[in-house]
N, C-alpha and C positions, 0 to 999 in steps of 0.2 A: 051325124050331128053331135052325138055325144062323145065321138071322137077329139073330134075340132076344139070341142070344149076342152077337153081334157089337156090336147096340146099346146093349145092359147094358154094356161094355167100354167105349163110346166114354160112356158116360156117368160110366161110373167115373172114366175118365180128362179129361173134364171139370169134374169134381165136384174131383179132383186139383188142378187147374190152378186153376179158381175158387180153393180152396185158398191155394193159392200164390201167386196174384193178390191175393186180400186181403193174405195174412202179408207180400208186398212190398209193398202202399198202406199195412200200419202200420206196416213200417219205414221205408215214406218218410215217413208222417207226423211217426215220431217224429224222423227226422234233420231236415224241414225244419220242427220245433218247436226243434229241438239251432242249429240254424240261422240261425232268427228270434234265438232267447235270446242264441246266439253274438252275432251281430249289435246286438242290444242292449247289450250287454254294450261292445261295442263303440265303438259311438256313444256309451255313457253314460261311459269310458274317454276316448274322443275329446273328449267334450265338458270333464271336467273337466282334461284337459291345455291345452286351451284356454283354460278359463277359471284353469287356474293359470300359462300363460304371459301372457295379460291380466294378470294380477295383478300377474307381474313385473313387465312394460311400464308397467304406471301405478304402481309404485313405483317404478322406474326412472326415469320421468317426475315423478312427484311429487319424486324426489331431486332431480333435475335444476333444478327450479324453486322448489323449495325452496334450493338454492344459489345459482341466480340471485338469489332475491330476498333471500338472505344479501350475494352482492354489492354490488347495486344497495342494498340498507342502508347497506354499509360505505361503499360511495360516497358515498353521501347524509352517512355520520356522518363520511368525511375531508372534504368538502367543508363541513361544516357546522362542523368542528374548527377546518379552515383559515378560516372567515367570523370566527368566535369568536377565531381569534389574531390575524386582522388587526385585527379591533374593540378586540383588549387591546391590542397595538401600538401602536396608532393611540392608543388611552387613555395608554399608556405615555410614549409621542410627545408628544404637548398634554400632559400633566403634568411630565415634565420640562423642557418648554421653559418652561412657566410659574415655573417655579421658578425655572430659568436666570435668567427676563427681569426676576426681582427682583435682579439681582446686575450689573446692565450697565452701572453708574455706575463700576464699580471695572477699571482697565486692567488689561492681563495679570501685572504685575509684582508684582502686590498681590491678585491672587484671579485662579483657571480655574477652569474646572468641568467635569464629564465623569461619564460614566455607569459604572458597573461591574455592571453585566446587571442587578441586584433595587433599586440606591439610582441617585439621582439625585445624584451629589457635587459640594460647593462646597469649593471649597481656597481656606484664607487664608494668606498668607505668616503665618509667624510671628515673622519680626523687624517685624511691621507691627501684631502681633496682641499681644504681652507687649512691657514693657519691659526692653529688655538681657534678658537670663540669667536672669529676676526670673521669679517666677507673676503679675504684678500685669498684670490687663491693660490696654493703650492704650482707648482712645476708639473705634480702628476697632473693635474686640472688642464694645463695648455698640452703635454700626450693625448689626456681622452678625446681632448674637443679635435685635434690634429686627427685623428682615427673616425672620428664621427664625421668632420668633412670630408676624406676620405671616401667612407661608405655616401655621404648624401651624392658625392659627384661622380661617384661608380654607377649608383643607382640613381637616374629622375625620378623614379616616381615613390622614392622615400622622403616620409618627414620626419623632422625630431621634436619631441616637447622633452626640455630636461625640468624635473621636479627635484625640486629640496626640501628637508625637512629636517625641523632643529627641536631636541627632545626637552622635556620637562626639565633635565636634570642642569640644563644650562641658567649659569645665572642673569638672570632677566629679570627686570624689575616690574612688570607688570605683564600679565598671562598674554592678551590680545597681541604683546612685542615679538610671540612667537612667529606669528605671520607675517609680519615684515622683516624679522630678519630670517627666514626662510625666502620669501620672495625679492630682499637682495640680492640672495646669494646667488637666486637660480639666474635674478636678471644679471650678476655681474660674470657668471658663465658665461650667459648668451652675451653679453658683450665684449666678453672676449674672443668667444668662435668667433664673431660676425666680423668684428673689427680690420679683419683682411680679406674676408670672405663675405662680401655686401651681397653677391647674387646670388646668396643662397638665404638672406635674411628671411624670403614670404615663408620658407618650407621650416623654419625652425621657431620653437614661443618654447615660453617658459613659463613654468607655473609651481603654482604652492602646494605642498603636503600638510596633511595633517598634524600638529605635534604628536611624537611618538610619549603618550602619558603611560604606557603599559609597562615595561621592560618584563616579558615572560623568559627571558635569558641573562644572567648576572653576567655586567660588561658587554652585553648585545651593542655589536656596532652600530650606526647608522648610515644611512648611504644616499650619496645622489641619485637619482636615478636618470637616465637615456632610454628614451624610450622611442625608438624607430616602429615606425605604422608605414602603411602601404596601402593604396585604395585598392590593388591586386590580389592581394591577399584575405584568403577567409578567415571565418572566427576557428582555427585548429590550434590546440595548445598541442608545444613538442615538448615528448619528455626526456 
């Protein structure tokens, strides 16, 4: 009897235990399910910080190279700005000098010439260019203009503006007469070139100078000026 008891007991208390055994394998199961998902959870976490630091890096990258090849443009486009001025230059260069080498019969005393960065200028003395104080012009006056139409039908896409300019020391009866008879004289140039040569009237005007009130040269001449321009040509002065 007191056997039986004994065995009922240790059954009891295995049956207990079993018990307990199981209710511990489903809470392990359920933490090492808490576990796995954790862990999921995890790596799925891991992976998109990953792939949004990737993402930085090859934006960061793409910026990077994306500015390079902003550089390496701009390099391309100064280097290619710089071929393009030398080629206008160099244009600029051969077109004035052509112009010049129609003017090389006449010594320094009676015509210079010289660039002012956009026109190529020919200066005519103007006591060589009117007679006395007069608007009537000399003979060398119908050469230059002969030479200036010349160049304008060599080249289309030249124009002339001839300027005059009559100094202080002319006697004039009132200062403001400076301006109109400097702008006779340049208009009775231009109608002398044009006078044969009518289709070239739009590419040629004439205009007024300054009175020269200064003289920084004792007997400083004064001079017509010719000044050929080109929409082809850059701002280069030749020296």
């Amino acid at each position: 009897m007191l056997w039986g008891c004994v065995s009922k007991s240790k059954f009891t208390q295995t049956q207990t235990e079993i018990t307990r055994l199981k209710s511990d394998s489903t809470l392990l199961e359920k933490r090492i399910t808490q576990y796995q998902n954790e862990n999921a959870h995890l790596q799925t976490l891991s992976a998109t910080i990953e792939q949004a630091l990737n993402n930085r890096l090859q934006e960061k990258e793409d910026s990077l190279n994306f500015k390079e090849k902003l550089l390496k443009d701009r390099e391309y486009s100064l280097k290619d700005m710089k071929a393009r001025k030398e080629e206008e230059q160099e244009a600029f260069y051969s077109l004035s000098r052509k112009i010049f080498a129609a003017f090389t019969d006449y010594d320094a005393s009676t015509l210079t010439t010289k660039t002012n960065c956009t026109q190529a200028v020919v200066m005519v003395n103007d006591k060589k260019m009117f007679v006395g104080n007069s608007l009537k012009p000399e003979y060398l006056a119908t050469e230059i203009n002969n030479k200036a139409v010349g160049l304008l039908e060599k080249h289309p896409d030249l124009v002339l503006t001839i300027v005059c300019y009559v100094d202080s020391s002319m006697q004039i009866a009132a200062k403001e007469d400076h301006w109109n008879i400097a702008a006779l004289r340049a208009n009775a140039l231009l109608k002398l070139l044009i006078s044969n040569h009518k289709n070239l009237a739009l590419r040629i005007k004439s205009a007024t100078g300054l009175p020269n009130n200064n003289q920084t040269i004792k007997n400083q001449a004064y001079y017509t000026e010719y000044l050929f321009g080109s929409s082809l040509t850059p701002c280069i002065p030749i020296k």
